[in-house]
NUVOMI-679079 format. One line per field, with one value per residue (C-alpha): x, y, z; residue in three letters. Coordinates in pm, 1 decimal, padded with zeros to 6 digits, m for minus. Layout:
BEGIN
px (X;...)
py (Y;...)
pz (Z;...)
residu (ALA;...)
# end
This chain:
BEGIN
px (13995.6;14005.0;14270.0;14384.1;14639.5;14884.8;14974.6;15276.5;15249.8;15623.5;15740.8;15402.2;15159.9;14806.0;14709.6;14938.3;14812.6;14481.0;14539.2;14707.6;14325.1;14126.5;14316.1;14264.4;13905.8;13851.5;14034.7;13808.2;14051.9;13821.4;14005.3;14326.5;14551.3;14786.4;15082.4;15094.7;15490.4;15673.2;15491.4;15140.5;14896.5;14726.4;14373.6;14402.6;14517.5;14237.9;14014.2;14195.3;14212.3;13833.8;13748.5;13915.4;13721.5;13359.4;13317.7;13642.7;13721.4;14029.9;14212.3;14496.0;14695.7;14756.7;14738.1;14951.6;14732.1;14940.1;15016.1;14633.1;14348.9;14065.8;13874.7;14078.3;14139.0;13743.4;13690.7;13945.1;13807.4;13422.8;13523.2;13698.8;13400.9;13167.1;13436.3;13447.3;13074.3;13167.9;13437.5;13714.5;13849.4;13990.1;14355.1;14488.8;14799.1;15068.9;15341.7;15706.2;15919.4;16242.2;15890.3;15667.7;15982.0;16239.1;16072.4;15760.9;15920.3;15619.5;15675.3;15558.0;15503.6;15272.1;15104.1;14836.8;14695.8;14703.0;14599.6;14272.8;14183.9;14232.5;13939.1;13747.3;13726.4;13723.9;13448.2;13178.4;13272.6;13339.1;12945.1;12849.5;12746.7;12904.3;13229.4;13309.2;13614.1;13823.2;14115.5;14493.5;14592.2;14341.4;14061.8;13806.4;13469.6;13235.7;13011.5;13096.8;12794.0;12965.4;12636.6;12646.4;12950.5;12881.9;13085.0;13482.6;13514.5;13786.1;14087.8;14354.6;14709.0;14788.1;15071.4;15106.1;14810.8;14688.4;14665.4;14465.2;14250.1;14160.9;14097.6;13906.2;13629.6;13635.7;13747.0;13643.4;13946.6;14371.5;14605.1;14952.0;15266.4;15558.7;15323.4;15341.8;15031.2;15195.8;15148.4;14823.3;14693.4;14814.7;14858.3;14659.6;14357.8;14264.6;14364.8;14140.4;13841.7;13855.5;13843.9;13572.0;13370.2;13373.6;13241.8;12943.8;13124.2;13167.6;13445.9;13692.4;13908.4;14266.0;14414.2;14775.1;15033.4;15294.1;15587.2;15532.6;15745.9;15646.8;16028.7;16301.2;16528.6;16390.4;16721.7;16810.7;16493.3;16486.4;16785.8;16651.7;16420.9;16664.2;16845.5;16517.4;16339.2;16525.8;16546.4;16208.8;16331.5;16461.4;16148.7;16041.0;15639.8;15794.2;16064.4;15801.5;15618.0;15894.1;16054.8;15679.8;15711.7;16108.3;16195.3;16546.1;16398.7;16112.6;16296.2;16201.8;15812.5;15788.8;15602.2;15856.6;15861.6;15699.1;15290.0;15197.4;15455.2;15297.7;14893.2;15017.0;15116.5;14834.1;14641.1;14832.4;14721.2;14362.0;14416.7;14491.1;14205.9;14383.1;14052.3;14216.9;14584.5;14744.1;15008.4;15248.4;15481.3;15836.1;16174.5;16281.5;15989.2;15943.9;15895.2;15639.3;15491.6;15447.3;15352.2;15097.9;14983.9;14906.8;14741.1;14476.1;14446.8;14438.9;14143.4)
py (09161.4;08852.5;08614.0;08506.6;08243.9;08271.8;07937.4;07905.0;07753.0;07707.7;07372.3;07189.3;06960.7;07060.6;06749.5;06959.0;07286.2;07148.1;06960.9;07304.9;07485.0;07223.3;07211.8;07627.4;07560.9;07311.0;07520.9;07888.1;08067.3;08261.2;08254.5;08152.2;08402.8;08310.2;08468.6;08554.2;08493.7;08282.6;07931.0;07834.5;08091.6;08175.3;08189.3;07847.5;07769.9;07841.6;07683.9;07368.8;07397.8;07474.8;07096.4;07013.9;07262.2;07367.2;07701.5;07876.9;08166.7;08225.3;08529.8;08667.9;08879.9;09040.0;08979.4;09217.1;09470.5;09469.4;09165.6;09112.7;09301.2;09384.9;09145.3;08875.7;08907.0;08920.6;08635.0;08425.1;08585.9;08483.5;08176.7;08066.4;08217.0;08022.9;07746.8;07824.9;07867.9;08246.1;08232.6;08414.3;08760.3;08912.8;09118.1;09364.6;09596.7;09726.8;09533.1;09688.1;09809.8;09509.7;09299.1;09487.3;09699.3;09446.3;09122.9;09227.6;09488.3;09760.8;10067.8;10156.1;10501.6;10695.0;10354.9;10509.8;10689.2;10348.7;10129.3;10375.4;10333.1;09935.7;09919.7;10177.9;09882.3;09624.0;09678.5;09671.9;09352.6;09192.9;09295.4;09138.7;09461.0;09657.0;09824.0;10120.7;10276.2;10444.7;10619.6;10753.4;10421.0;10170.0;10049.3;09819.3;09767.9;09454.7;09239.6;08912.3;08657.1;08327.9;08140.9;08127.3;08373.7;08680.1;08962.4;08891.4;09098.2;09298.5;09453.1;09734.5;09665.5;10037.7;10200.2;10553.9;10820.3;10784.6;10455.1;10484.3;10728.6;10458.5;10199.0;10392.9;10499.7;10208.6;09873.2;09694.7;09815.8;09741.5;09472.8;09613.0;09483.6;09608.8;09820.0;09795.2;09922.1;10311.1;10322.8;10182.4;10410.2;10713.5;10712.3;10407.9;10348.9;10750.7;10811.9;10501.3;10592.3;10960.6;10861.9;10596.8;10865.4;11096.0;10861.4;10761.4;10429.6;10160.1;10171.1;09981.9;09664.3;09674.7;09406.1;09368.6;09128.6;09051.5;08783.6;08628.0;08345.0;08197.7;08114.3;08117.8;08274.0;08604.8;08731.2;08446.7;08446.0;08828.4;08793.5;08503.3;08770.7;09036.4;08759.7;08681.3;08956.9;09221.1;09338.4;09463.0;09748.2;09876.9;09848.6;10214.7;10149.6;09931.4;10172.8;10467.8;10222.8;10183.1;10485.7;10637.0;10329.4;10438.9;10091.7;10027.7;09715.4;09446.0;09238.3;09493.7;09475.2;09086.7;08972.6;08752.3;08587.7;08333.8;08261.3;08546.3;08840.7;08768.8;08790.1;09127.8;09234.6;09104.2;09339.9;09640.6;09598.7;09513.8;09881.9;10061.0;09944.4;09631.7;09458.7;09098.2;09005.5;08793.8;08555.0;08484.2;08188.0;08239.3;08088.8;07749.3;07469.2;07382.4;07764.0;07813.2;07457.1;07667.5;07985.9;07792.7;07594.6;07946.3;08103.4;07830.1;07805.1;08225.6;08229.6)
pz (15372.1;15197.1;15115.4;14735.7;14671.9;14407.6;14238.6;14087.5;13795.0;13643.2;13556.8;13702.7;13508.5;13487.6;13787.2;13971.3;13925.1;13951.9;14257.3;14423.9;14331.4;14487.9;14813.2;14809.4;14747.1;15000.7;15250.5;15185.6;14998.9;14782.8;14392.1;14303.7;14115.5;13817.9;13659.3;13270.4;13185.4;12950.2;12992.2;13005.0;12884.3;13208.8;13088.3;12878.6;13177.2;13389.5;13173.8;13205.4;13581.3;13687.2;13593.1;13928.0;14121.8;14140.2;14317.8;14411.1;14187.8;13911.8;13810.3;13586.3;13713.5;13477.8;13072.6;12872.3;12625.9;12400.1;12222.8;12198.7;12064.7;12257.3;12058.3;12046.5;12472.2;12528.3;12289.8;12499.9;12826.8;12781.4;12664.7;12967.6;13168.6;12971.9;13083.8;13440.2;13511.1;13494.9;13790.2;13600.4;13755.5;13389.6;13513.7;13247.1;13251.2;13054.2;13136.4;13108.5;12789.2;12845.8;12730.7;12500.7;12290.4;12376.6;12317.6;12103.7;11914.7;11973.0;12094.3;12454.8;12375.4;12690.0;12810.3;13013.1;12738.6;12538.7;12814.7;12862.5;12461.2;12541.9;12809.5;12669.7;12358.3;12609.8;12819.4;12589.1;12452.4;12756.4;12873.9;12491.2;12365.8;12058.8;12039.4;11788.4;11932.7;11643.1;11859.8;11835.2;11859.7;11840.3;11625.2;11772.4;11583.7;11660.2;11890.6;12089.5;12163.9;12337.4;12518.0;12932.7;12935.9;13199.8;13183.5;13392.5;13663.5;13508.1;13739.7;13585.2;13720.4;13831.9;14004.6;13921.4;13931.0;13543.8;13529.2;13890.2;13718.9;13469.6;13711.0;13914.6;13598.3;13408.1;13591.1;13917.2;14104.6;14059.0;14189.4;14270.5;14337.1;14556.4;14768.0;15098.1;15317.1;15360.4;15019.8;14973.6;15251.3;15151.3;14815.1;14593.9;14796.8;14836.4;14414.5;14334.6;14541.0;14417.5;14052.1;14112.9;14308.6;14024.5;13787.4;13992.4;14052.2;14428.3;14593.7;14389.8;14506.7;14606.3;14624.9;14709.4;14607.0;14841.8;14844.5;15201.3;15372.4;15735.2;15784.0;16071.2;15860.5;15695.5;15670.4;15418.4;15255.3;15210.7;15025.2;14808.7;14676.7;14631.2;14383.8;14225.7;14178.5;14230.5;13879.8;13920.1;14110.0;13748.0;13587.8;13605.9;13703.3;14024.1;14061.7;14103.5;14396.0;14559.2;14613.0;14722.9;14965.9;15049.2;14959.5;14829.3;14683.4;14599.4;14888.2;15164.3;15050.9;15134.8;15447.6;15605.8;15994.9;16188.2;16159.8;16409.8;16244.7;15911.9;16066.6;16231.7;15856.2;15655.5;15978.5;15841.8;15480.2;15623.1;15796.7;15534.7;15293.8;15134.5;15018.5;14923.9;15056.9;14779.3;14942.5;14685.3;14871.2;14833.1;14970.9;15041.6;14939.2;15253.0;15322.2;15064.9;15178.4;15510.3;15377.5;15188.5;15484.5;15691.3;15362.7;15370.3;15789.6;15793.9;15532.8)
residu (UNK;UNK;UNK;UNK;UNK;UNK;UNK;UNK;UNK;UNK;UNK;UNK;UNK;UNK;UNK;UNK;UNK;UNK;UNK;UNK;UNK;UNK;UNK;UNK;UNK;UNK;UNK;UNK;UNK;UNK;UNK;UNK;UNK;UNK;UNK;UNK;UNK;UNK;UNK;UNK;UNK;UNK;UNK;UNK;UNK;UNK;UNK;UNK;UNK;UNK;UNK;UNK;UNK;UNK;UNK;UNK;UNK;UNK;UNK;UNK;UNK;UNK;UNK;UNK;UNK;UNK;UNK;UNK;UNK;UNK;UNK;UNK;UNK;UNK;UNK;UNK;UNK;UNK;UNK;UNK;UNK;UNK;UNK;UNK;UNK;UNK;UNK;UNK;UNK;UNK;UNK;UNK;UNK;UNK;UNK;UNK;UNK;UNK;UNK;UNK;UNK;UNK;UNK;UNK;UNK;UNK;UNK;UNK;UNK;UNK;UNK;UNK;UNK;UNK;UNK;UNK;UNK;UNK;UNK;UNK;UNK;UNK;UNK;UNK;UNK;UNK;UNK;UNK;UNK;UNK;UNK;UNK;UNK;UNK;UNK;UNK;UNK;UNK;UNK;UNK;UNK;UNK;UNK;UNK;UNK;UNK;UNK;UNK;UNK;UNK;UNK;UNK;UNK;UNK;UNK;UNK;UNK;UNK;UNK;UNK;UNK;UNK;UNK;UNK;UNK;UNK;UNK;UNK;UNK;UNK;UNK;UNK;UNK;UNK;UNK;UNK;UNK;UNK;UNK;UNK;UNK;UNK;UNK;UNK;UNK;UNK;UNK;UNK;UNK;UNK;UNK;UNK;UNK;UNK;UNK;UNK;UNK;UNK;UNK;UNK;UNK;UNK;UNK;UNK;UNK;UNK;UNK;UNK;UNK;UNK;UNK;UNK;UNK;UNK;UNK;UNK;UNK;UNK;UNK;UNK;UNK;UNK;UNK;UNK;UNK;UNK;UNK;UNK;UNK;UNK;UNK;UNK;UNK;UNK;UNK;UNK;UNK;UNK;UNK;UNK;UNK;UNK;UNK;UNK;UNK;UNK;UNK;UNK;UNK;UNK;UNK;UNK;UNK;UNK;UNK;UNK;UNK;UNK;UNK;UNK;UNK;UNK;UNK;UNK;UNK;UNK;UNK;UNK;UNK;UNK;UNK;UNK;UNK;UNK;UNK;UNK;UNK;UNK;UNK;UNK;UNK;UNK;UNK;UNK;UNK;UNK;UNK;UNK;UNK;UNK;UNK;UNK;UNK;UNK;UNK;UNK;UNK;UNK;UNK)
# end
């Protein structure tokens, strides 16, 4: 299992964000994972960053389908790979109705289905070739030729068993979030590798998100969670996650504890086919300072 680093990128200047991939570089993590929410536009935002690095590896996790065509997202997408010396890891998903009805004004209406016409577009264009896709609810017709850009690795944020399905047949593999390592073993890890099996497809990656603190206090910084994020546990996708996981909520998926309780977690995802642990820092900064600081001496 190896080790991904998410940078948080809210409120920091590019030197910052740039300096925060170089030390993960120098230090073996092996890509650096960014966040798609209301600031800097992640993938502009890798393509500003790689400058600072040379070889480490940079994901999204995840761009939203739905405010972007597939040809407009794989235009962006090989460009920054063209960028990057093709290093970018391309994260897609649905996101959640408060965004995509509330704040977009489109309707949400059965995502999976959607999200399944969006990379049956996307993956043509991504590998340069033609798309012709005339579905329910999407059109996509045309080619993409941007010079030195390979195809992104491309990962399907899934959850629930459709959108498993999908990334199981058509994508790399899926990054979750709120799933703790009963969940990936029982439930994500044997529905991924079933669909990829039946498509004549590897094993696909899992890799697992997970808010971790090295603290003293897990207690406090449990509940520093619970007052952040705890509104995910409404979103019905997370909801779904965490009630397989019989998690009240998003608070009681984080890794929390001194250096040796978290390396005895990150063991349990390992166990129960976890193929990169992403250490999101959390809590106080000089808790995520320390979370970062065992992120970069575990890898």
């Amino acid at each position: 299992m190896r080790i991904g680093l998410w940078i948080d990128e809210e409120g920091k200047t590019i030197d910052e964000i740039g300096a925060a991939a170089k030390a993960a570089e120098d230090n073996g993590i092996d890509r650096v994972w960014f966040s798609q929410r209301l600031g800097w536009d992640a993938l502009t935002l890798i393509a500003g960053v790689a400058p600072y690095t040379s070889t480490i590896g940079y994901a999204v996790g995840v761009v939203p389908v739905y405010p972007r065509h597939p040809l407009a997202l794989a235009a962006q997408a090989l460009s920054v790979q063209a960028l990057t010396a093709n290093r970018l890891t391309l994260g897609v998903g649905a996101s959640h109705p408060h965004m995509v009805e509330g704040m977009l004004g489109l309707s949400m209406d059965r995502p999976a289905a959607y999200v399944r016409e969006y990379l049956e577009a996307l993956g043509p264009l991504l590998a340069g070739e033609p798309t012709d896709h005339t579905g329910e609810r999407l059109t996509a017709r045309g080619q993409l030729a941007i010079a030195g850009a390979d195809a992104p690795e491309l990962i399907l944020a899934a959850l629930g068993p459709r959108m498993l399905k999908t990334a199981g047949e058509l994508t790399a593999g899926t990054t979750t979030s709120w799933a703790g390592p009963e969940v990936i073993e029982s439930f994500i890890r044997p529905a991924i590798d079933a669909a990829a099996t039946a498509a004549g497809r590897p094993q696909p990656q899992v890799i697992a998100g997970v808010c971790v603190a090295v603290t003293d206090d897990p207690d406090a910084t449990r509940n520093w969670i619970g007052s952040h994020y705890g509104a995910a546990g409404d979103m019905p996708s997370y909801r779904a996650v965490l009630d397989r996981g019989g998690k009240a909520g998003p608070e009681e998926t984080a890794v929390l504890g001194d250096e040796e309780t978290v390396a005895k977690e990150l063991q349990r995802y390992a166990d129960a086919g976890t193929t990169e642990f992403l250490v999101c820092p959390v809590g106080t900064d000089a808790e995520v300072e320390r979370t970062v600081r065992f992120a970069l001496d575990y890898a």
